[in-house]
C-alpha positions as CSV (number, residue, x, y, z in Angstrom):
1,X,128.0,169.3,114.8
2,X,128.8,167.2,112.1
3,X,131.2,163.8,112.7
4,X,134.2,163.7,110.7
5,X,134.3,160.4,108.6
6,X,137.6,158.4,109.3
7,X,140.0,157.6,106.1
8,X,139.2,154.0,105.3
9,X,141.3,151.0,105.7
10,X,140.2,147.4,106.2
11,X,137.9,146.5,109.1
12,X,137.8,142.0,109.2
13,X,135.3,142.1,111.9
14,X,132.4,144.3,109.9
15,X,133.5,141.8,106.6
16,X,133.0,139.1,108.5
17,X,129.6,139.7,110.1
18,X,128.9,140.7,106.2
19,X,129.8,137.3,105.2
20,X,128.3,135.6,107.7
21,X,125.2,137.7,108.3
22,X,121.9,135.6,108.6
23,X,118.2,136.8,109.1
24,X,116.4,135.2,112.2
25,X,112.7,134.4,110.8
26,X,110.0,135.7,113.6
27,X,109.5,132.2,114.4
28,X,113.0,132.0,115.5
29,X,112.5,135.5,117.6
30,X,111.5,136.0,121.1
31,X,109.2,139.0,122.1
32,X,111.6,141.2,123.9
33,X,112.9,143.8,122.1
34,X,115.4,146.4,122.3
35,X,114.4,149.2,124.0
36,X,114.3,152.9,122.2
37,X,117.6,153.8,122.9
38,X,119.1,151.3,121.1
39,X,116.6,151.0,118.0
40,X,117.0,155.0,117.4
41,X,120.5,154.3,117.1
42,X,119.3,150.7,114.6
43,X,117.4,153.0,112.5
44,X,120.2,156.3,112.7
45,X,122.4,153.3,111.4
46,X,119.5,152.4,109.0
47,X,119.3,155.9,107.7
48,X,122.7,155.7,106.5
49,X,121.7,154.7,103.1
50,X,122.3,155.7,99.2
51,X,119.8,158.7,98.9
52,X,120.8,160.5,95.2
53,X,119.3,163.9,95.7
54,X,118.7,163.5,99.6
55,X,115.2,163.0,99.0
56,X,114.9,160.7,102.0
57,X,112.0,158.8,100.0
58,X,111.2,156.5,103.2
59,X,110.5,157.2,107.2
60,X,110.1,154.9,110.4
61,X,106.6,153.4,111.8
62,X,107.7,152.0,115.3
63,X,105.0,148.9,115.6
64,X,105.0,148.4,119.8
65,X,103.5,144.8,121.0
66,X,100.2,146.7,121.5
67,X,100.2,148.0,117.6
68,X,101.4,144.7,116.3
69,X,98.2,143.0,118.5
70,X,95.6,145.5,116.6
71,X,97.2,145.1,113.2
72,X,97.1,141.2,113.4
73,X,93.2,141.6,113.9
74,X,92.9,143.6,111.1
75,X,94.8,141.3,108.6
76,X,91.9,138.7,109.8
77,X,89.2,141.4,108.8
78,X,90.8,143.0,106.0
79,X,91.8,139.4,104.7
80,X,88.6,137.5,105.3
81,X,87.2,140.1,103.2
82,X,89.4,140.0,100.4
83,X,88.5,136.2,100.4
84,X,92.3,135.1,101.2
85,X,92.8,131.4,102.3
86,X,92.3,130.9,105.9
87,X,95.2,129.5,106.8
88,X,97.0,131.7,104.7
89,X,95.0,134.7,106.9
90,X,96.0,133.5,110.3
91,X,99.4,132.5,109.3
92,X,99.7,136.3,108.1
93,X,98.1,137.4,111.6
94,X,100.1,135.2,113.9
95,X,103.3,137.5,112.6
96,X,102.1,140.3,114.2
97,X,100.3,138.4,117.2
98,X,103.7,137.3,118.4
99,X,106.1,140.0,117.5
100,X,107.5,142.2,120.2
101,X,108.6,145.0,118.0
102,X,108.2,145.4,113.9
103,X,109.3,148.6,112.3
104,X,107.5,149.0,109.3
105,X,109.8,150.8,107.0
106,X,107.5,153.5,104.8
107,X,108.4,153.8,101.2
108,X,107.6,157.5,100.5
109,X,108.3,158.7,97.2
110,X,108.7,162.7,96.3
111,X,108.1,164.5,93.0
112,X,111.7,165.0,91.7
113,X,112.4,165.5,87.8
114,X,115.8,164.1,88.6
115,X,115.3,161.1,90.5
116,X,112.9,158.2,89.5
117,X,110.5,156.3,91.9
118,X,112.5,153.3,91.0
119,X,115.7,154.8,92.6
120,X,113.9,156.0,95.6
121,X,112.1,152.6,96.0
122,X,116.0,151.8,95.7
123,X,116.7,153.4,98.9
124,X,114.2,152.3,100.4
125,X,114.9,149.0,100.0
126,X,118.5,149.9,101.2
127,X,117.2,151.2,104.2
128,X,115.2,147.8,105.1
129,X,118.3,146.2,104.8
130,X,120.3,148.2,106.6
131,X,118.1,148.0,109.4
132,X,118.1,144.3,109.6
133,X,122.1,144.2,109.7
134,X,122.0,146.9,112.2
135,X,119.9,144.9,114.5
136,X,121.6,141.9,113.8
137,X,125.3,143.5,114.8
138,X,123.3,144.6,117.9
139,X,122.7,141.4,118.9
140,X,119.2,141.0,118.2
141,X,117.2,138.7,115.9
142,X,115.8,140.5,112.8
143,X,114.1,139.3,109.7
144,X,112.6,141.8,106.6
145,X,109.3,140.8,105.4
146,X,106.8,142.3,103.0
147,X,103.4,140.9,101.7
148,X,100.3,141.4,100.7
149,X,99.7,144.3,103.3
150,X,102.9,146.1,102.3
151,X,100.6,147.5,99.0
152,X,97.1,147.0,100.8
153,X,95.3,150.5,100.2
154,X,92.6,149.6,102.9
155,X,95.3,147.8,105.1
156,X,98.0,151.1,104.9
157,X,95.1,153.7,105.4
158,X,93.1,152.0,108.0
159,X,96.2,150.4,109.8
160,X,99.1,152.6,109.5
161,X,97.6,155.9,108.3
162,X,99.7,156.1,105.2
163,X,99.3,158.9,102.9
164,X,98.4,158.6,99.3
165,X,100.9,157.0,97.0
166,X,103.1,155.4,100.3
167,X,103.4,152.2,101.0
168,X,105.4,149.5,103.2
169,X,109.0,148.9,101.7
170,X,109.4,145.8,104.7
171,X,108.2,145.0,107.9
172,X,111.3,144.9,109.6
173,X,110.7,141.9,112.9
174,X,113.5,142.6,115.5
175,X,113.3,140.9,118.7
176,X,115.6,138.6,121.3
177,X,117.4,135.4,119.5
178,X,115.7,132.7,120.4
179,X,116.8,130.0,117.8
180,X,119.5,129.8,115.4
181,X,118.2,129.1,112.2
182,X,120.6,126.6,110.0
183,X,122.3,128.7,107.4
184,X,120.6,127.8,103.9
185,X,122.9,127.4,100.3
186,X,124.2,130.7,99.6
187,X,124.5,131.7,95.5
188,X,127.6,130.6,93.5
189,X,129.3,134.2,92.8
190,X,131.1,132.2,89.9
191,X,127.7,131.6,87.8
192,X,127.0,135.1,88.7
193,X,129.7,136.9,87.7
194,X,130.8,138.3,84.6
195,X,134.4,139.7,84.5
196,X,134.3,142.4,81.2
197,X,138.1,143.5,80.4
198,X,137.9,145.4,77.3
């Protein structure tokens, strides 16, 4: 059954939320997170994304405390290998230690002759962000992160099972509110704007 789409007309709250919106870092998060109810309807809201050619070039790794636990200890191993700075290791690890709920958002590219990988990457990009506002008009805390472990070939394959040629487009951190982080200088639109007329 498919939902009819109402005509537009202005909606202040949404534009205001837009203007207003503001990631809570993980720091600022509790570990209570929605339960999965509400995040399949964050990530139905997330799914709602530019997709030229319905390729749906991304998918959905849930990350419960338990997953997040196991994936911290392997950014020690796989990091302390790699030779990375320790501080820079458990600083990486303690992300996933104290999250309550990630959702690693899979960029997964398909052969198309029509659409490029840096379209789909595109929408999957589109779909991090969507997924962060969604959880953020829900009421919860959420913050998109990426790193070295979002390209990572031992990392993806040993820790999320990816298949050749994915990777991670965000780790998406959604959890309870805990602090209100300061709102930080937003751009100057005029310095960014060009208006062309003819």
């Amino acid at each position: 059954m498919s939902v009819e789409t109402p005509p537009l007309s202005p909606n202040p709250e949404a534009m205001d939320f837009l203007l207003t919106r503001r990631s809570r870092p993980p720091r600022m998060q509790g570990r209570t997170a929605p339960d999965r109810e509400t995040l399949k309807t964050m990530l139905t809201a997330a799914a709602r994304v530019p997709d030229h050619g319905k390729l749906e070039p991304w998918r959905f790794l849930v990350l419960d405390r338990a997953a997040c636990a196991r994936l911290a200890d392997l950014t020690r191993q796989i990091g302390t290998d790699k030779g990375l700075a320790p501080e820079r290791i458990e600083k990486d690890a303690t992300g996933f230690a104290e999250a309550g709920l990630i959702v690693a958002v899979v960029f997964s590219p398909k052969p198309s002759d029509k659409i490029p990988e840096r379209e789909q990457l595109m929408s999957a990009a589109a779909a991090c962000l969507s997924l962060v506002n969604a959880a953020l008009a829900s009421g919860w805390g959420a913050c998109w992160l990426t790193g070295w472990r979002a390209t990572d070939p031992d990392f993806l394959t040993r820790g999320l099972d990816l298949f050749p040629g994915e990777s991670i487009a965000g780790f998406i951190h959604i959890g309870e509110e805990a602090r209100v982080p300061p709102d930080r200088p937003r751009p100057d639109i005029d310095t960014l704007t060009s208006w062309i007329t003819t």
